[in-house]
N, C-alpha and C positions, 0 to 999 in steps of 0.2 A: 446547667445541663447535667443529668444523671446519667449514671453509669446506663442505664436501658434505653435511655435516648441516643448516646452515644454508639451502644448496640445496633441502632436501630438505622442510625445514619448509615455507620458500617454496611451493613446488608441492602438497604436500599443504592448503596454505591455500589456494589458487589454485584449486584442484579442489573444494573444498567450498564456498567463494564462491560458484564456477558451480554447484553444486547445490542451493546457498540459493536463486540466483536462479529457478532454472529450478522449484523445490519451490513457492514464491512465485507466479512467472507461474499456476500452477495454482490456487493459491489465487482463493477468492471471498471479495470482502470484500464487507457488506452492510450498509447505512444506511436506518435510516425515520426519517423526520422528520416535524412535521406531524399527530401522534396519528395516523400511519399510510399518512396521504392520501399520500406519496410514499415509493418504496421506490427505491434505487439501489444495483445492485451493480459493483463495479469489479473489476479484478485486483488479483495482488502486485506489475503491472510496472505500475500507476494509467493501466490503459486501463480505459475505462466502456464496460463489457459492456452494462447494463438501464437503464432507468428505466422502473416501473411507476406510474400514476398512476389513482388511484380515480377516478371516474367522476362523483361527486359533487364532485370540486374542478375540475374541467373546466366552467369559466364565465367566459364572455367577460366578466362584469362585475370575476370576479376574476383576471383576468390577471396582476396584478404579484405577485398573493397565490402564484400558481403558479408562477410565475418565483422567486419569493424561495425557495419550496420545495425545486425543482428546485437551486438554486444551493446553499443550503444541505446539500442529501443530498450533491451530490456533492463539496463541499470534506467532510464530515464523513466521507464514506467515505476521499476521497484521504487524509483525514490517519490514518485507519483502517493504510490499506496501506501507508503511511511507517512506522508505529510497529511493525506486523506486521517489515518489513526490519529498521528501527533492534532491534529485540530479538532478532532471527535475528543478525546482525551482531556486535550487544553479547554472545551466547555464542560467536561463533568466534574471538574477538577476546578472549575473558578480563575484557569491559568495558574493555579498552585503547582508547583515543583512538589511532588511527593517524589521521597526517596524509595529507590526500589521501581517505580513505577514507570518514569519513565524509559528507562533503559528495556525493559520492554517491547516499547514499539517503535523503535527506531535507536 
């Protein structure tokens, strides 16, 4: 293989990166936690778009219970949208460990 093949692979990996990521940003990833009491959705790029919360776990007496909820939807989604990249990734990549790379997206 030549140096401009090897250019070439380059850039064609380069361009599909960016349309993982960009394919991803669109992506909705979605967490309920709670038998349901809390729903949260995030993107592919782990911005939190929602959190829906029933109406029935809205009580001042259960405040930390809400809080615990809330926290939990949204690490469980965040790590939802890590796994979503890391597997997008892990087919462009052949499941190759490139250095640099993954660190990344998770």
């Amino acid at each position: 293989m030549d140096i401009n093949q090897v250019m070439q692979h380059a850039q064609n990996f380069q361009r599909r990166m960016g349309e993982i990521q960009e394919e991803l940003a669109g992506r909705q990833i979605t967490s309920t936690v709670g038998g349901g009491m809390v729903t949260v959705t995030v993107n592919g790029r782990s911005e939190l778009l929602s959190i829906a919360i029933e109406r029935e776990v809205i009580n001042p007496d259960e405040q930390v219970l809400l809080q615990d909820l809330i926290v939990a939807g949204v690490n469980d989604a965040m790590r939802k949208a890590r796994e979503a990249m890391q597997s997008e990734m892990r087919a462009l990549t052949g499941g190759l460990a490139i250095p640099g790379l993954s660190g990344m997206f998770g």
